[in-house]
N, C-alpha and C positions, 0 to 999 in steps of 0.2 A: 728556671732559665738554664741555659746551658755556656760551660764553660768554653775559651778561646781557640781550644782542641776540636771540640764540637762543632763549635761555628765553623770552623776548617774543613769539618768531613761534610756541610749540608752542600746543598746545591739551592739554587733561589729557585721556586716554584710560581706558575701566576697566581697572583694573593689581590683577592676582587672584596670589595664590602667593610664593614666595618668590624664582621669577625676575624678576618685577618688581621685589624689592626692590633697592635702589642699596647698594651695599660702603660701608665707611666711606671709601674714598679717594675714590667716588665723591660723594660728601657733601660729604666736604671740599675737592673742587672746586668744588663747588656754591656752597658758603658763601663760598667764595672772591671770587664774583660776587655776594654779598649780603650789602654792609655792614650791620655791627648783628646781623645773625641770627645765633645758636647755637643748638647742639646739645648737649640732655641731656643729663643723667648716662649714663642708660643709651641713649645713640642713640636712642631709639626716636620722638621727634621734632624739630624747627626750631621754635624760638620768636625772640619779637621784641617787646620793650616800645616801645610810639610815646606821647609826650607831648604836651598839648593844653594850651591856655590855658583854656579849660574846658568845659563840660558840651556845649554845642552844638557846639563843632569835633569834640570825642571823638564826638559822634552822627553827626556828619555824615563821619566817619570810618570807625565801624563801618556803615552804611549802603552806602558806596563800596566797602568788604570783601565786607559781602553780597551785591553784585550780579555783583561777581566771582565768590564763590564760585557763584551762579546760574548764571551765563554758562557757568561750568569745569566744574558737577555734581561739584563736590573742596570739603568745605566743611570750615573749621577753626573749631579752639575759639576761643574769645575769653572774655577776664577783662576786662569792661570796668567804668570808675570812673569818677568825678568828672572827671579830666580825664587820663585815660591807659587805652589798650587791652594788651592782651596778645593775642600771635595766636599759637598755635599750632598748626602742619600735621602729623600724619602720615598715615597711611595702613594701614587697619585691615587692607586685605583682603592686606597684604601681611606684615604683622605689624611695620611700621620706616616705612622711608622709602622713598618712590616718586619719578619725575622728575615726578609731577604736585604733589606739592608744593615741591619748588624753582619749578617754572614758576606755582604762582600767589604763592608768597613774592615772585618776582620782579615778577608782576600788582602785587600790595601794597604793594611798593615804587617802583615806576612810578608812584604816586599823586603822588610828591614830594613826599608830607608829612613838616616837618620832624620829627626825633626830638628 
């Protein structure tokens, strides 16, 4: 697996099937390099609660997600509130987890917004 540098220089490619999907040791590498993030119950995606002092930083937070996920064409859920988001990545066409959501979990976190 590749380190949080790495996941910085990829870019998300369309990832179809089940060999695009990432193992769970592959995961767990992953997360490895992405403090804060887990991994569901059932693997089947990364999440990540981010905290905000309030309404406008959480907006201007999910905004900086959105243009990522624009740039990546990999876009995740988001549960957003009063002053905290939820973000979670996976990857439909692979039925799990793909390395295009590690690499924009890692985008997401690259923001240096505190948790």
């Amino acid at each position: 697996m590749t380190d949080f540098t790495s996941l910085l220089r990829q870019h998300c490619r369309p990832r179809k099937g089940k060999e695009d999907a990432l193992s769970a040791t592959e995961v767990g590498l992953g997360l490895a390099e992405l403090p804060g993030w887990q991994i569901d119950a059932n693997g089947g995606e990364i999440r990540k609660e981010f905290r905000f002092a309030d309404y406008f930083h959480t907006m201007a937070f999910v905004n900086a997600v959105a243009s990522i996920a624009h740039r990546e064409d990999h876009h995740p859920d988001l549960e957003v509130h009063y002053n905290r988001c939820l973000v979670r990545y996976s990857t439909h066409d692979v039925g799990g987890l793909s390395l295009n959501d590690l690499i924009c979990a890692a985008r997401v976190e690259d923001l240096r917004v505190p948790s």
